[in-house]
C-alpha positions in Angstrom: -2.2 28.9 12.5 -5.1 27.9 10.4 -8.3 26.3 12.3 -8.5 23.9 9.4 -4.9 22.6 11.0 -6.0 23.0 14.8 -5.6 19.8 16.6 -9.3 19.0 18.0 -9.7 19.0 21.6 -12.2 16.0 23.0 -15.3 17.3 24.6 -15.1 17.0 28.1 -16.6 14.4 30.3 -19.3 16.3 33.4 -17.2 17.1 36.3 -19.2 16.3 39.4 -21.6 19.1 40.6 -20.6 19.9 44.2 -24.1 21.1 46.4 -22.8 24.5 47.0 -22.3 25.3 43.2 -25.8 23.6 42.1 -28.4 25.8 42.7 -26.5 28.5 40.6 -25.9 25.8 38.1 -29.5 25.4 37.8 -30.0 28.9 37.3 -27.6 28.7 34.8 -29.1 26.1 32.8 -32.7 28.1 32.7 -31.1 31.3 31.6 -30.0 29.0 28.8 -25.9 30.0 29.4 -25.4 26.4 28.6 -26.2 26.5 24.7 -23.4 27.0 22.6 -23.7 26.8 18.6 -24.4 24.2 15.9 -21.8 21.3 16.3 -20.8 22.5 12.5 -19.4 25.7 13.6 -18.0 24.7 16.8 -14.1 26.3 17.2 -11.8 23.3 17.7 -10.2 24.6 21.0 -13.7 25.1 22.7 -14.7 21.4 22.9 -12.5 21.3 26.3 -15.8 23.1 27.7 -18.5 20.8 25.7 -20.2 18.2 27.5 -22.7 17.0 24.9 -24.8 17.9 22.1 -28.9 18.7 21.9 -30.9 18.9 18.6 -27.1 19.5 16.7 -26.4 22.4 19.5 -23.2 22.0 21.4 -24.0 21.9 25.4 -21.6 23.9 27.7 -20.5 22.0 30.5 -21.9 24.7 33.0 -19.2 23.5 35.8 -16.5 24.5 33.9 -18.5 27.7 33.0 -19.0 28.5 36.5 -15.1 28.0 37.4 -14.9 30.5 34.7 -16.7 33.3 35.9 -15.3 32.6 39.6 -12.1 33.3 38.3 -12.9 36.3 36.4 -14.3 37.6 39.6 -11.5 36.9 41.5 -9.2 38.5 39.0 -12.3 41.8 39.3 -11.8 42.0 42.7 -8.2 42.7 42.8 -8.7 45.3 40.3 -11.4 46.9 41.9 -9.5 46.9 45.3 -6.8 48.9 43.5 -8.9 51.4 42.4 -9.2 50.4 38.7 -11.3 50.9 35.5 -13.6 48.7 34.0 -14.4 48.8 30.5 -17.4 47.2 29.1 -18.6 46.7 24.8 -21.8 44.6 23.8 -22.9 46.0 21.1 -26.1 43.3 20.0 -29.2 44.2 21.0 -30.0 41.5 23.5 -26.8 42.9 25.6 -26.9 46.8 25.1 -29.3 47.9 27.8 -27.7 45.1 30.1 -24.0 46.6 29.3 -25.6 50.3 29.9 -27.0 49.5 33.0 -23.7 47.9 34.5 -21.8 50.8 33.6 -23.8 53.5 34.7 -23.6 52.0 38.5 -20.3 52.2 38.6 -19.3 55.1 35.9 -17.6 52.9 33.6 -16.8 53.8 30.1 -18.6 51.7 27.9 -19.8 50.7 24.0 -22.7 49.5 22.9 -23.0 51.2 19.1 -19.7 50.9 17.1 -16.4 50.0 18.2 -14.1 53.3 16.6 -10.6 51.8 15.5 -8.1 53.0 17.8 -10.1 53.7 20.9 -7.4 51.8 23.1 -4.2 51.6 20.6 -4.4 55.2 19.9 -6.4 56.4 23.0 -3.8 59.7 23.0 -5.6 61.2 19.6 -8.8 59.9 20.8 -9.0 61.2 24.2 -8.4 65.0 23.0 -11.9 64.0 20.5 -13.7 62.9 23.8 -12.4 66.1 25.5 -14.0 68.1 22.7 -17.1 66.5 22.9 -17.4 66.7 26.3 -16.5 70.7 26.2 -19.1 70.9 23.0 -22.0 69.9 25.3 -20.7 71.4 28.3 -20.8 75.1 26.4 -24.4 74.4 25.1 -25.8 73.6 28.2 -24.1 77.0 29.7 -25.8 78.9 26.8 -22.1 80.0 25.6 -24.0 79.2 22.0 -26.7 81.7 22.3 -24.9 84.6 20.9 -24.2 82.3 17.9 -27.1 82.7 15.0 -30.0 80.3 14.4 -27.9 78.4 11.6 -24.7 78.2 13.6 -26.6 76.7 16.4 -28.1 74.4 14.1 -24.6 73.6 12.8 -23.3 72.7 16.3 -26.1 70.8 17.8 -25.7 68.5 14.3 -21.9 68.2 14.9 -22.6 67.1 19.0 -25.6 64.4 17.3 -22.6 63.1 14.9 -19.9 63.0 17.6 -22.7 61.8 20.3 -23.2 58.4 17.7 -19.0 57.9 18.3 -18.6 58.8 21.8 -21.6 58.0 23.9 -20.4 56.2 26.4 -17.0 57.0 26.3 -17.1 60.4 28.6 -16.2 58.2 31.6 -12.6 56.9 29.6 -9.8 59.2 31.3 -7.2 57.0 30.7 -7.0 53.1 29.5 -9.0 50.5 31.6 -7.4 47.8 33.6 -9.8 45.1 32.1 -12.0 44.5 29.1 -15.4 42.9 29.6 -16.8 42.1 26.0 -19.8 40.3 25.2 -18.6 37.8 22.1 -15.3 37.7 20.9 -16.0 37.3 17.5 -18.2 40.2 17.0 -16.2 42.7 19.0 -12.7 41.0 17.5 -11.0 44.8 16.8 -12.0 46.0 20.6 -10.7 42.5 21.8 -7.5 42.7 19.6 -6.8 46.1 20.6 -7.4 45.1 24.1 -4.4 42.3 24.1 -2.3 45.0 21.6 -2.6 47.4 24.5 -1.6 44.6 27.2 -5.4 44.7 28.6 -6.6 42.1 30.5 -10.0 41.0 28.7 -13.0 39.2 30.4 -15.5 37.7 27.4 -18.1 35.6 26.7 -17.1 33.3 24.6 -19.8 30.9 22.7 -18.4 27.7 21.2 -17.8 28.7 17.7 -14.7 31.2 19.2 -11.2 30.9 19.7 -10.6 31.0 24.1 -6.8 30.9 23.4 -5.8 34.5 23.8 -8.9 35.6 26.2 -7.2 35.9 29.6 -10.4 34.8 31.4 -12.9 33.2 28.6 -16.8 32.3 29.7 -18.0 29.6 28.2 -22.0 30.5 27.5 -24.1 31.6 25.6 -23.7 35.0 24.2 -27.1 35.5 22.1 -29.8 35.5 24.8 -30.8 38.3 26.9 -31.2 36.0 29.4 -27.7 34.4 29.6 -26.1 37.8 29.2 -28.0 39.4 32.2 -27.3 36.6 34.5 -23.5 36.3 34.1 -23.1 40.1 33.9 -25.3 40.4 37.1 -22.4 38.1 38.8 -19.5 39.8 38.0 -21.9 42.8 38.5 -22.2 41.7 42.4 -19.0 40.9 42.7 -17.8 44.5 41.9 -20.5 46.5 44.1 -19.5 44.0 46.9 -15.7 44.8 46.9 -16.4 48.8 46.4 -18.6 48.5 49.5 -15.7 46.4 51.6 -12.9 48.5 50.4 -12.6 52.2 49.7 -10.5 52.5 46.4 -6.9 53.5 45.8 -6.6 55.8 42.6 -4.1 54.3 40.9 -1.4 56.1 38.8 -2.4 56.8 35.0 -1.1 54.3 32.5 
């Protein structure tokens, strides 16, 4: 269905702050999670989660955003207690150190360069590519390329650069994640897609000019700053170290 033809939804009236939930409200607001984008490009169905405009810049109703990320926690949890895989794309430049960071922690599989087509909806063909990257670097660092000449060397340490810039990040992707954690849905819109092709759960940020319809757990926030990014990732960050270190994990059965 067209946007054009999308029935607007009426920005939302400010649901009482309870005390327990304000001080990370406030938090919130000085990260700046609560600025969405100019009213002009605001996506019909995300004005459920407006509360006002600033200056022509839709306002996020950081109650409603907060609910959000509780319940993408909650849905974390369960998938951490069953052993499962995380996998995380921001590929902008305010997130891609934030998006590294969280994934080294825990060894999840992550992208924060270009989104290859088919990395989850034809992960068979792609996993034998990571396989072979992973075996290239593994033989160079044994020296199994010495006996090689200079040129041939040469040759392979410029095919590991190429396949590095595709699959840097991706050494940690045995088999397809149990969530998605992407940082905008419109600018990772093929990993998201693929995501809900593949039956993948997928946690996003979503900013206000988005569609939240087919995002199992949208976030509400602002998904330009550095600041906003860190701070909701740092949540679901926590919530994820917290469970591992309640519950030992369960491996669960390849998909």
């Amino acid at each position: 269905m067209e946007e054009n033809n999308l029935k607007e939804e009426p920005i939302s009236q400010p649901i009482p702050v309870s005390a327990a939930n304000a001080a990370v409200i406030d938090e919130m607001a000085k990260a700046g999670v609560l600025y969405g984008r100019r009213k002009s490009k605001t996506h019909p169905r995300m004005k459920r989660y407006i509360s006002g405009i600033r200056n022509t810049i839709e306002i996020f109703d950081l109650n409603q955003t907060l609910t959000a990320i509780e319940k993408a926690q909650e849905f974390l949890k369960e998938v951490i207690k069953k052993g499962g895989m995380v996998f995380l794309v921001g590929t902008q430049p305010a997130a891609k150190a934030l998006i590294k960071d969280f994934a080294a922690k825990f060894n999840f599989p992550y992208v924060t360069e270009r989104w290859l087509g088919g990395t989850l909806t034809n992960f068979a063909i792609l996993s034998q590519r990571i396989a072979y990257y992973i075996k290239l670097k593994k033989d160079r660092e044994a020296g199994v390329f010495e006996k090689y000449t200079k040129k041939e060397r040469l040759d392979i340490d410029r095919k590991i650069d190429k396949l590095t810039i595709n699959f840097f990040g991706l050494e940690n992707l045995k088999r397809l994640p149990d969530v998605l954690i992407a940082i905008d849905t419109n600018l990772h819109d093929i990993a998201v897609r693929e995501a809900i092709l593949a039956k993948i759960p997928v946690i996003a940020l979503i900013n206000s000019d988005a569609d939240p319809e087919k995002i199992t757990y949208p976030i509400p926030a602002n998904s330009n700053t550095r600041s906003s990014i860190a701070l909701i990732l740092k949540m679901l960050e926590e919530t994820i170290g917290k469970t591992k270190s309640e519950k030992p994990a369960v491996e669960p059965k390849p998909k």
